[in-house]
ChimeraX commands (.cxc) that place a marker at each C-alpha (Angstrom):
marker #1 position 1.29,-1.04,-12.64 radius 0.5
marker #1 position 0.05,-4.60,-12.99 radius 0.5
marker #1 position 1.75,-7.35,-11.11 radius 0.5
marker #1 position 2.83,-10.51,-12.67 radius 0.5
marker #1 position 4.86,-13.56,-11.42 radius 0.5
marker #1 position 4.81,-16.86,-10.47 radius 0.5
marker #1 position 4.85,-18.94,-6.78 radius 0.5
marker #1 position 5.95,-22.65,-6.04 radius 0.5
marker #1 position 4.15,-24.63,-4.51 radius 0.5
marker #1 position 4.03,-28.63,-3.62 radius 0.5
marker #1 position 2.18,-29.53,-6.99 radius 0.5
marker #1 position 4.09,-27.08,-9.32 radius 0.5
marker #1 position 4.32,-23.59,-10.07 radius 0.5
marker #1 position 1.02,-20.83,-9.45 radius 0.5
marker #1 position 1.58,-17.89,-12.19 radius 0.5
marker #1 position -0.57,-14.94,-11.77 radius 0.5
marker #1 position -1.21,-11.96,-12.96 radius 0.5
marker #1 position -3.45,-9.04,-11.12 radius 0.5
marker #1 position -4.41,-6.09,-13.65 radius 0.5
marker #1 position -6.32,-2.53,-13.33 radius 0.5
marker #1 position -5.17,-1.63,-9.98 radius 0.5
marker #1 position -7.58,1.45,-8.75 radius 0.5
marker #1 position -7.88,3.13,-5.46 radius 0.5
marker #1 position -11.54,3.81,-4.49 radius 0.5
marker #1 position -11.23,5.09,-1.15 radius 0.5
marker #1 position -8.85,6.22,1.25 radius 0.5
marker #1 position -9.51,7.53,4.40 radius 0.5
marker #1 position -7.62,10.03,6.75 radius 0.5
marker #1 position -10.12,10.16,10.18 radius 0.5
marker #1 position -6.59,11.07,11.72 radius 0.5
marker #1 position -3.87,13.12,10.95 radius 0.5
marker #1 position -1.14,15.90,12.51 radius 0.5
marker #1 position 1.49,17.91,11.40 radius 0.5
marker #1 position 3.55,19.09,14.27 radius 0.5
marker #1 position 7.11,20.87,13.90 radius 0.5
marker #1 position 10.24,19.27,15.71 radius 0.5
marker #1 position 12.81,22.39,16.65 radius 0.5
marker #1 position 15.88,22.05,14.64 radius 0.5
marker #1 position 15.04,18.91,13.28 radius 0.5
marker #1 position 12.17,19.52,10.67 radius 0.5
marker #1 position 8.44,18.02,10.49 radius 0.5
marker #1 position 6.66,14.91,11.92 radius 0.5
marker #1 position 3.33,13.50,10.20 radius 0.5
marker #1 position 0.94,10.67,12.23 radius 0.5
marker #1 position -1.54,8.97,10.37 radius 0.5
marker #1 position -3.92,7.23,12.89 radius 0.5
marker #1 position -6.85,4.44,11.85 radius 0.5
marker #1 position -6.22,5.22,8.05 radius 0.5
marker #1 position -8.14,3.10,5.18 radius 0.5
marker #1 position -8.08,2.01,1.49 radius 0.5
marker #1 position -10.07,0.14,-0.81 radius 0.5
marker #1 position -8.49,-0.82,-4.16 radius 0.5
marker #1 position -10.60,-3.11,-6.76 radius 0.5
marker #1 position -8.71,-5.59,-9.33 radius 0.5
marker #1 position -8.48,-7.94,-11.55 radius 0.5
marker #1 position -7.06,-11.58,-11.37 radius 0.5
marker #1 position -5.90,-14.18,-12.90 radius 0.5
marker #1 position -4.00,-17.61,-11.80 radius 0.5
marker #1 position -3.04,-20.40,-13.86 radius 0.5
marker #1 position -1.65,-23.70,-12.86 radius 0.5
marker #1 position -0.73,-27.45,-14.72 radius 0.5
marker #1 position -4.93,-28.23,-13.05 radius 0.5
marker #1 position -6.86,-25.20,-13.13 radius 0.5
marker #1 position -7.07,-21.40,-14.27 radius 0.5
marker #1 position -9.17,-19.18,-12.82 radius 0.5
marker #1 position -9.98,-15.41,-13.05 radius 0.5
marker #1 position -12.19,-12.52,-11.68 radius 0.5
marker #1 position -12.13,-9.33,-9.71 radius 0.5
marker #1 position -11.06,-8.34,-6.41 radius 0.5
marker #1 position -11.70,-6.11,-3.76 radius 0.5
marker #1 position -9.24,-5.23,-1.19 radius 0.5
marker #1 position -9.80,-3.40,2.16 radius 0.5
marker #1 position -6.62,-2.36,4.09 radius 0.5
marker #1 position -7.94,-0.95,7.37 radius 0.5
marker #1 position -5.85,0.31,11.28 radius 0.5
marker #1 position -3.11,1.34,9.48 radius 0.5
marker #1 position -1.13,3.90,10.98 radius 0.5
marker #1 position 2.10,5.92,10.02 radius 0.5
marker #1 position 4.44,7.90,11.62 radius 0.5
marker #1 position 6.93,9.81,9.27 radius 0.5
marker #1 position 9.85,12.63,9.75 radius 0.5
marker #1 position 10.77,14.99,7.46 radius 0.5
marker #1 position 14.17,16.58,7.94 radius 0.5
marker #1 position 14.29,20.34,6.60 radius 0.5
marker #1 position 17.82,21.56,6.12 radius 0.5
marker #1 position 19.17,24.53,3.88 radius 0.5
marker #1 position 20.52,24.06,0.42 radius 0.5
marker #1 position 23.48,26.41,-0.26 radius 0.5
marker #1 position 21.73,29.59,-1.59 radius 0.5
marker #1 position 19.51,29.25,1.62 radius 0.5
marker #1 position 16.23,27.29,-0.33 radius 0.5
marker #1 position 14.27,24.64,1.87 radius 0.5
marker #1 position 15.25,20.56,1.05 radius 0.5
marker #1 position 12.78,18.16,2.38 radius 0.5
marker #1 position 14.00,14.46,2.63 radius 0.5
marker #1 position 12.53,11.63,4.57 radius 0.5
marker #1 position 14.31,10.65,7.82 radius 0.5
marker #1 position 11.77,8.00,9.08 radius 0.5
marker #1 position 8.71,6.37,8.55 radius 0.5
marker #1 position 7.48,3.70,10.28 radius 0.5
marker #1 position 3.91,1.92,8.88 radius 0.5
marker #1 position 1.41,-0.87,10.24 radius 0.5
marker #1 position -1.76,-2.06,9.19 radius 0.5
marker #1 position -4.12,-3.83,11.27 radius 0.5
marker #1 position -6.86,-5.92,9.36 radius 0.5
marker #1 position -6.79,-6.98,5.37 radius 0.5
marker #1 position -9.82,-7.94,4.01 radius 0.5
marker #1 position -9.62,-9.63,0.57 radius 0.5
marker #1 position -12.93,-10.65,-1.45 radius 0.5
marker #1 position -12.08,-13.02,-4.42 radius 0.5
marker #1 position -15.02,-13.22,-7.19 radius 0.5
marker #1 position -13.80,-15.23,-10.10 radius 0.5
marker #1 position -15.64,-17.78,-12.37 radius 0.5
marker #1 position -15.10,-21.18,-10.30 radius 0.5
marker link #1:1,2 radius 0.2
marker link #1:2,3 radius 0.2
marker link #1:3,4 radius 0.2
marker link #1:4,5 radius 0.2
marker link #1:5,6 radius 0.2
marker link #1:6,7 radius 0.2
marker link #1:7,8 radius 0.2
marker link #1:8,9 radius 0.2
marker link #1:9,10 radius 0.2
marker link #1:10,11 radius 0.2
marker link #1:11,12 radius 0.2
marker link #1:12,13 radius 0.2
marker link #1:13,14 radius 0.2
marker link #1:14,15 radius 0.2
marker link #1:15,16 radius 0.2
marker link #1:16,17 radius 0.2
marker link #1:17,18 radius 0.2
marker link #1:18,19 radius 0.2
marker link #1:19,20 radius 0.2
marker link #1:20,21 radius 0.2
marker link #1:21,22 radius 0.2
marker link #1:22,23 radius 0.2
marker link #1:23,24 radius 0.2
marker link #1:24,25 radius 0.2
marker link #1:25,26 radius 0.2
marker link #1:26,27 radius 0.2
marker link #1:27,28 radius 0.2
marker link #1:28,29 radius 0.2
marker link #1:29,30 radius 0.2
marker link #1:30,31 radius 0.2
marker link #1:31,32 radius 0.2
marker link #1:32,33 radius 0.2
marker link #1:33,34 radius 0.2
marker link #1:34,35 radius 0.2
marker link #1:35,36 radius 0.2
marker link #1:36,37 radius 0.2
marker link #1:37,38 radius 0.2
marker link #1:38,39 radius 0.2
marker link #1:39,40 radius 0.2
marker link #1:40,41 radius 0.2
marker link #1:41,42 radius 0.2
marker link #1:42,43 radius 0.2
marker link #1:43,44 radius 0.2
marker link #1:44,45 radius 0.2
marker link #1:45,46 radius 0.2
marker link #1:46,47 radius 0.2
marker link #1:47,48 radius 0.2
marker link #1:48,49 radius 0.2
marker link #1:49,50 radius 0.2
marker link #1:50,51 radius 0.2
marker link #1:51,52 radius 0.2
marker link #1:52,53 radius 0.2
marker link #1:53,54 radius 0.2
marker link #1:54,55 radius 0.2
marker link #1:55,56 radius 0.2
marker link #1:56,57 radius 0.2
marker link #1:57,58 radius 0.2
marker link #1:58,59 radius 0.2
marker link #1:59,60 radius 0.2
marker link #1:60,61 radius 0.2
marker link #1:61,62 radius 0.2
marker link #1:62,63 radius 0.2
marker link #1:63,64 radius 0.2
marker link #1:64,65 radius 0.2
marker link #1:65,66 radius 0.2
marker link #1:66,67 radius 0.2
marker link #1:67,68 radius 0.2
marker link #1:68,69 radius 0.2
marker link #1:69,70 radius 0.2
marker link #1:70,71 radius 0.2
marker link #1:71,72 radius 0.2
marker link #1:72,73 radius 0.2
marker link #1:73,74 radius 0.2
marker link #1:74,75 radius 0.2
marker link #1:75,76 radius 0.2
marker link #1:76,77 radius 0.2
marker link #1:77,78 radius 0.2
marker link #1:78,79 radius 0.2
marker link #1:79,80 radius 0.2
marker link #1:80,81 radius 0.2
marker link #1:81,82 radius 0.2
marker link #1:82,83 radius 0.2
marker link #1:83,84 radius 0.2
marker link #1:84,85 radius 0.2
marker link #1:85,86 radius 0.2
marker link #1:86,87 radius 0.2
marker link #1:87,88 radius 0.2
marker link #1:88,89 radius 0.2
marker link #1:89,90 radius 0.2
marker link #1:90,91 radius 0.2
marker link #1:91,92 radius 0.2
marker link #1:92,93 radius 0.2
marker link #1:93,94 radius 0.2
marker link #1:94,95 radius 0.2
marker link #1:95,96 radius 0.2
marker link #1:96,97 radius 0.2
marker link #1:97,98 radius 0.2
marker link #1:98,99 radius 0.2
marker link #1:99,100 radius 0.2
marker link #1:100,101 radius 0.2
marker link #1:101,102 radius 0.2
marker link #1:102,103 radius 0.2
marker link #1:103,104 radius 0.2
marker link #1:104,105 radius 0.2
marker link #1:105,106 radius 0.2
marker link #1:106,107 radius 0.2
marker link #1:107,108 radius 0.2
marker link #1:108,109 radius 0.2
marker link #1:109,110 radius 0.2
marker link #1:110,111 radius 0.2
marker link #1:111,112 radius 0.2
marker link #1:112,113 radius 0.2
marker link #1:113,114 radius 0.2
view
């Protein structure tokens, strides 16, 4: 979905608007599945990636600007459990326990018309 909105800032209010969201690329170089006893499933993402490409616009009381975007989201790692209990007529639930996420670079290259 596109993301609209508006920031303040000292001279007045920043709307903008970013459109077209795609993912290009993502990248799993490291991954595991490993079963916890009694408990369910745990999944670690190591040195993931994504690249998404945009488009942007900003408008202020001065300026407007727009373009497109390219974003690269790099180190990011995630560890997630997965509990695995037994419904009533004995059929496997999966539900989300933990996750825990972090992302080590963001690179962000802005081409627009100014």
């Amino acid at each position: 979905p596109d993301l609209t909105g508006y920031e303040k800032f000292g001279l007045g209010n920043v709307k903008y608007n970013i459109s077209r969201i795609r993912v290009a690329a993502v990248e799993f170089p490291s991954a595991s599945i490993s079963l916890i006893p009694r408990t369910g499933i745990k999944l670690v993402i190591g040195n993931a990636s994504l690249t998404a490409d945009m488009n942007w616009n900003i408008r202020t009381w001065m300026f407007r600007d727009s373009g497109r975007s390219t974003v690269y989201i790099s180190k990011v790692f995630v560890t997630a459990v997965f509990s695995t209990p037994l419904d009533n007529s004995g059929r496997t639930l999966i539900s989300l326990t933990s996750c825990r996420t972090t992302s080590g670079d963001i690179d962000i290259k802005l081409n627009g018309k100014s």
